[in-house]
ChimeraX commands (.cxc) that place a marker at each C-alpha (Angstrom):
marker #1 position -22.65,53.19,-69.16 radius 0.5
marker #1 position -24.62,50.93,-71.09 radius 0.5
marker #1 position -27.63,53.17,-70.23 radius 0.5
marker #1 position -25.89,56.21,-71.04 radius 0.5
marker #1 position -25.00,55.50,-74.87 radius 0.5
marker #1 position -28.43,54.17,-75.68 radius 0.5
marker #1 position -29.74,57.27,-74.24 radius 0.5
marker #1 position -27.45,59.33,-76.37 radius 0.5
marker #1 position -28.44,57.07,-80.01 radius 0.5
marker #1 position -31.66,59.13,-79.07 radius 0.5
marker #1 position -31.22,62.43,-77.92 radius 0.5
marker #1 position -28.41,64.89,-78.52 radius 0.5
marker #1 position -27.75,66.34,-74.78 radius 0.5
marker #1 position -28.68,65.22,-71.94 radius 0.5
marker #1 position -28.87,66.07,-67.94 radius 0.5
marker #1 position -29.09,63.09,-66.25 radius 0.5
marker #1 position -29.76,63.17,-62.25 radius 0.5
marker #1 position -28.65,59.97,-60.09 radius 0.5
marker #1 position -27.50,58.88,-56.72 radius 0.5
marker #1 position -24.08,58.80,-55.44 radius 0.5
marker #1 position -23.67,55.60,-55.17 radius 0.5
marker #1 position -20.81,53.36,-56.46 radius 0.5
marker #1 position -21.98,52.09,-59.09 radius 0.5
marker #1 position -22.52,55.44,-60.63 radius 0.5
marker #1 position -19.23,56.69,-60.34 radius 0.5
marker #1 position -15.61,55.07,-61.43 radius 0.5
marker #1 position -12.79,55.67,-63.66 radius 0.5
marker #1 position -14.37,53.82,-66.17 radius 0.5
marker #1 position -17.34,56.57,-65.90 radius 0.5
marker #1 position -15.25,59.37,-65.72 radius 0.5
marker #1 position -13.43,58.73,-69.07 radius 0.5
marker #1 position -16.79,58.18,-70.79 radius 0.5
marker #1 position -18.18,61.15,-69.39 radius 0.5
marker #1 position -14.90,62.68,-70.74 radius 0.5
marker #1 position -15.68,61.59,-74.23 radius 0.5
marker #1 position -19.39,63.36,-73.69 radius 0.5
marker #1 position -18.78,66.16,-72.16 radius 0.5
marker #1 position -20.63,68.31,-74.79 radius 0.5
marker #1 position -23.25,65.88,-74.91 radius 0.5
marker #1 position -24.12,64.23,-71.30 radius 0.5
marker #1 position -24.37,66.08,-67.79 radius 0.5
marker #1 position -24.59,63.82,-64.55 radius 0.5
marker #1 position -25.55,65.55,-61.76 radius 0.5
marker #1 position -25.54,63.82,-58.41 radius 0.5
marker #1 position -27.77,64.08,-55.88 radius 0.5
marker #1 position -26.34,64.82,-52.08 radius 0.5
marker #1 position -25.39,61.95,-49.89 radius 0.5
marker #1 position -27.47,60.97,-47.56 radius 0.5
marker #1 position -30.68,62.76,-48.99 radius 0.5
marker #1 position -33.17,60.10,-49.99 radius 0.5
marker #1 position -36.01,62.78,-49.74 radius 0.5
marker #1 position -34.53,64.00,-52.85 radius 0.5
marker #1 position -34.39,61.51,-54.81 radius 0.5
marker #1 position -37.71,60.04,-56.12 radius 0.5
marker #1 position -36.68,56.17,-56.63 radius 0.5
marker #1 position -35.58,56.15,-52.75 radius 0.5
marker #1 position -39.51,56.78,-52.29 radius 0.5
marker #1 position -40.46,54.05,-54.19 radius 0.5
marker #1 position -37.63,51.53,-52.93 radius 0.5
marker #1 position -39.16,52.44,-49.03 radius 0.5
marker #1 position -42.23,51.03,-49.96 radius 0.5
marker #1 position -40.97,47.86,-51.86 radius 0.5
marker #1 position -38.61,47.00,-48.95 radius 0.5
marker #1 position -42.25,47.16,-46.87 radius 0.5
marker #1 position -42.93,42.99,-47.85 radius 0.5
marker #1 position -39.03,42.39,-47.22 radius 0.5
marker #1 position -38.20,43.31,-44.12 radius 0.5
marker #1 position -37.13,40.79,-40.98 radius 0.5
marker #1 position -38.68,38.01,-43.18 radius 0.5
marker #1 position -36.59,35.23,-44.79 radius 0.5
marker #1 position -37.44,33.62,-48.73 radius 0.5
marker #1 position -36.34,29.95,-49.17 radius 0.5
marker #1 position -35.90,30.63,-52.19 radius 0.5
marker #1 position -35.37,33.68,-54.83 radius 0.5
marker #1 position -38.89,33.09,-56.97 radius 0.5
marker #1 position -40.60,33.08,-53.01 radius 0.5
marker #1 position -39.09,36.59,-52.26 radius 0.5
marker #1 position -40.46,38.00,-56.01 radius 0.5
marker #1 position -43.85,36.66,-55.57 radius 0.5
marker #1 position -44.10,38.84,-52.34 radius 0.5
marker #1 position -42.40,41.64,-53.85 radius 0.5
marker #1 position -45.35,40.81,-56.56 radius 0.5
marker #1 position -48.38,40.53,-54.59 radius 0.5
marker #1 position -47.53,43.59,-52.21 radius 0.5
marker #1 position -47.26,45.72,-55.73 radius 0.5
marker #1 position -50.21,44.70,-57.07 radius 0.5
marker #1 position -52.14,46.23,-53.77 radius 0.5
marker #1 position -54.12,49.55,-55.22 radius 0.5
marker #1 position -53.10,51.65,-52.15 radius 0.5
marker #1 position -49.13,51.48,-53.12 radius 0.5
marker #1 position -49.10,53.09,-56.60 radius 0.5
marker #1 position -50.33,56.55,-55.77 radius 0.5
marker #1 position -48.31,56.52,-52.40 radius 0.5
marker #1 position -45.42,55.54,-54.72 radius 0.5
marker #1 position -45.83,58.71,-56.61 radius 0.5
marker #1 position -46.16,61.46,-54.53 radius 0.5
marker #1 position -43.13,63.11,-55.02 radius 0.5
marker #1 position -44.55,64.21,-58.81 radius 0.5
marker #1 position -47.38,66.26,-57.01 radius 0.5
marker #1 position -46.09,70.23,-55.39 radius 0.5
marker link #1:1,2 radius 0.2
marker link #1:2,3 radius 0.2
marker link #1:3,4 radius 0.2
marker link #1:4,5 radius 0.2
marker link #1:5,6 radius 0.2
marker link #1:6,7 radius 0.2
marker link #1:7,8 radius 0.2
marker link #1:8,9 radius 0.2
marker link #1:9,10 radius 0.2
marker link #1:10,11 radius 0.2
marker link #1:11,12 radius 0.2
marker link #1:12,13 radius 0.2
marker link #1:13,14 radius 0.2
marker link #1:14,15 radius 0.2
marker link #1:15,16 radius 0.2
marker link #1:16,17 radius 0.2
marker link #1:17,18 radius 0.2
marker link #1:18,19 radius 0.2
marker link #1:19,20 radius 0.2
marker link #1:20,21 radius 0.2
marker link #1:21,22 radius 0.2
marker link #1:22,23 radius 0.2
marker link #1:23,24 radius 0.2
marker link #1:24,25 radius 0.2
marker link #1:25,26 radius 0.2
marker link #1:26,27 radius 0.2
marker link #1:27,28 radius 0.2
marker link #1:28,29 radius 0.2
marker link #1:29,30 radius 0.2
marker link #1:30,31 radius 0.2
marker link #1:31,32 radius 0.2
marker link #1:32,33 radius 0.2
marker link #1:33,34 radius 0.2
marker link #1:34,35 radius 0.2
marker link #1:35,36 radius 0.2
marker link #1:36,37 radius 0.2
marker link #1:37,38 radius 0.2
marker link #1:38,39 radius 0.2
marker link #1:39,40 radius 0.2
marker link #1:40,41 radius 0.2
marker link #1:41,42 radius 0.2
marker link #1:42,43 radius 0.2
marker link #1:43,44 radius 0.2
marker link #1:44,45 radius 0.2
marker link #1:45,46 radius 0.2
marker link #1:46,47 radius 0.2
marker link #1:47,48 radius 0.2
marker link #1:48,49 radius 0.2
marker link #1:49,50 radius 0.2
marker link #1:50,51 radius 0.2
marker link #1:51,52 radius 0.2
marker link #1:52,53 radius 0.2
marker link #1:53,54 radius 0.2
marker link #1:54,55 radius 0.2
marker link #1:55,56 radius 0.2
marker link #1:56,57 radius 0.2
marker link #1:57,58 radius 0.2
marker link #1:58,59 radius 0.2
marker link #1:59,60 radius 0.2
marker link #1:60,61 radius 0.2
marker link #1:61,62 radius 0.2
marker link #1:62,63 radius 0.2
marker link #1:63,64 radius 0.2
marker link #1:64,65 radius 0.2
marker link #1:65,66 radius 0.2
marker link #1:66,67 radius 0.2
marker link #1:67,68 radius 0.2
marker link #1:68,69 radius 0.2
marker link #1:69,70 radius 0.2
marker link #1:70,71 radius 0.2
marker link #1:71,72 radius 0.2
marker link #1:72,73 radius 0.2
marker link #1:73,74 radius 0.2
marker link #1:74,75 radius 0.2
marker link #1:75,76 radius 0.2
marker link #1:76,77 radius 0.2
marker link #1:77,78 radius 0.2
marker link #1:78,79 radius 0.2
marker link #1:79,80 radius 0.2
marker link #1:80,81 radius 0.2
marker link #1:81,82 radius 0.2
marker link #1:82,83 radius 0.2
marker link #1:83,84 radius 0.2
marker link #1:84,85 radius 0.2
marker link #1:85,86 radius 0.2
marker link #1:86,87 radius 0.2
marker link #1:87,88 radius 0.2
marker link #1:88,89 radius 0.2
marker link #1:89,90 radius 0.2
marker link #1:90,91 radius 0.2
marker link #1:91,92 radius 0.2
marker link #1:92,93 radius 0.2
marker link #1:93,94 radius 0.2
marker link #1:94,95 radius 0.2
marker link #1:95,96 radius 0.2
marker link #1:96,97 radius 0.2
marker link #1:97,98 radius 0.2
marker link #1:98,99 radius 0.2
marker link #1:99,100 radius 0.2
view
């Protein structure tokens, strides 16, 4: 909700697309949303359809350098998640769901 009022300091109406996950939803939510209704849209996008949803494409291929390895340590795991972003190959792949 934070997100959502410093969105709305600077712009009047807004549509805002997310995932249906918990954290997006809530009584708390509702009420705000309530309060907004002229002002802020959410629209969710269907369960179960990461295709859909751009970030999902970008979280597949950060989970890449995470997965069936074990970090020590919390600044081990972000130095992975660090060097495997920094790889030239990864950013365009990230982004292919802006191209038709």
């Amino acid at each position: 909700m934070r997100f959502l009022k410093e969105l709305l300091k600077h712009y009047p109406r807004l549509v805002v697309l997310l995932d249906s996950g918990p954290g997006h939803k809530g009584p708390l939510l509702r009420a705000f949303l309530r309060r907004h209704k002229k002002r802020l849209r959410l629209i969710y996008f269907p369960t179960h359809s990461p295709e859909l949803n751009p970030v999902e494409q970008c979280n597949k291929e950060i989970k890449k350098p995470l997965h069936n390895r074990y970090f020590g340590t919390l600044p081990a795991m972000r130095q992975a998640v660090r060097r495997f972003l920094k790889k030239d190959f990864l950013m365009p792949k990230m982004f292919n769901y802006l191209c038709p």
